[in-house]
Structures are given as structure tokens and as C-alpha cells.
C-alpha positions as a Python dict, from the first residue, in 0.01 Angstrom:
ca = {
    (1, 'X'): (0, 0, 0),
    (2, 'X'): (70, -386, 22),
    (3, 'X'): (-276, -420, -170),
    (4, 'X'): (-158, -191, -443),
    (5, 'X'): (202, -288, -466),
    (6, 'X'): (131, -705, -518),
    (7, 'X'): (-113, -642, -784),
    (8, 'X'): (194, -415, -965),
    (9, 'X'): (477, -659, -921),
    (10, 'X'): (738, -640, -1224),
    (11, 'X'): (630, -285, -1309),
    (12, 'X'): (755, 50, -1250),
    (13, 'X'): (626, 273, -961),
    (14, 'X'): (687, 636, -1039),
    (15, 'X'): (809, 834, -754),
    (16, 'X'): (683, 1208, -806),
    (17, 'X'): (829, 1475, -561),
    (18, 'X'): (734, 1825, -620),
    (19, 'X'): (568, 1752, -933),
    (20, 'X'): (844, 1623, -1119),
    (21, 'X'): (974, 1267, -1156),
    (22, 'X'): (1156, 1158, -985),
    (23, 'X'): (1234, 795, -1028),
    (24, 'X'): (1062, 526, -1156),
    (25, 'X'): (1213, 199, -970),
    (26, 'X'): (1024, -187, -1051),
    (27, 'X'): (787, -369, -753),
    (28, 'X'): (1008, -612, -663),
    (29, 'X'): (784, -716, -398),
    (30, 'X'): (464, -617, -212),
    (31, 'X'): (518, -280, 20),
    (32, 'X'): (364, -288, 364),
    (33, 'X'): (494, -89, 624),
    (34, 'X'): (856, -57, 514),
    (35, 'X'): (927, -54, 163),
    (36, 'X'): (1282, -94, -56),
    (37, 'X'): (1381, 122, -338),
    (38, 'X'): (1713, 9, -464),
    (39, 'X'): (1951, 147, -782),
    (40, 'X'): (2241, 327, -903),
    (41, 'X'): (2209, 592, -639),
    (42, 'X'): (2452, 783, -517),
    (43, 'X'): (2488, 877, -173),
    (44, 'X'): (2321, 1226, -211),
    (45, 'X'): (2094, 1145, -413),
    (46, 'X'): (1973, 888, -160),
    (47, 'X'): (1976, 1111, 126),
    (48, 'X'): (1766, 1404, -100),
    (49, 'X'): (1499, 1115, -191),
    (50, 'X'): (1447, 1020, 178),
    (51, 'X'): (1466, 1391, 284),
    (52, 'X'): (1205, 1436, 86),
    (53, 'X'): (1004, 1153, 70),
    (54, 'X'): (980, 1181, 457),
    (55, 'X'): (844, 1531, 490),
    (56, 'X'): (566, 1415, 206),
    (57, 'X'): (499, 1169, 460),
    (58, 'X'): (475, 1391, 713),
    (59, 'X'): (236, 1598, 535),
    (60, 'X'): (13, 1328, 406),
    (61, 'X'): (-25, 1153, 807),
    (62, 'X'): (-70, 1520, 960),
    (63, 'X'): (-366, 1579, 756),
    (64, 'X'): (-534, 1217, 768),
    (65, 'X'): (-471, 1165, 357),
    (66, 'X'): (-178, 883, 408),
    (67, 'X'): (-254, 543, 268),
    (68, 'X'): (-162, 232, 520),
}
């Protein structure tokens, strides 16, 4: 991810959750294990986006297809 994210810097990453966007926040800086999305959020709508961000995750390392 650190790879991808430093050769993106200053341009949106779309974040897709159940097919549909879901936001589209600007590399700030290169991702490597731990990663910051920041905005107007609210509250909720943080705690949805990590809900479901996590169980993607899940998904993704349980089968062997996550990207480190």
C-alpha cells in the first residue's frame, strides 16, 4: 500500500464499500500499515466507515487477497 499510495500523493483515493462510493478523500501522505482518512465526518458516519472498512479487511486477510 505504501508503494501505491506515494506514487498517488495529492490525488483522490476512492473508498468503495459495497459497490458504491463511498468517499473519495486526497493522499496526503504514503499509507503503510496505519493509514489517516480525515474530513467533515460526523461521528456516525465515522464509526459506519470503520465498521465497515474493518470487516472488508477481515475478509480480504482471511482469504490471503489483502495487499501489505
Amino acid at each position: 500500500m505504501k508503494s501505491l499510495t506515494s506514487q498517488h500523493l495529492s490525488q483522490q483515493l476512492g473508498i468503495i464499500l459495497d459497490g458504491q462510493l463511498n468517499s473519495a478523500p486526497t493522499i496526503h501522505s504514503a499509507f503503510s500499515k496505519k493509514g489517516v482518512i480525515s474530513g467533515n465526518f460526523t461521528k456516525a458516519e465515522v464509526e459506519d466507515m470503520v465498521s465497515r472498512l474493518a470487516k472488508q479487511i477481515a475478509v480480504e486477510t482471511s482469504d490471503g487477497s489483502a495487499d501489505e
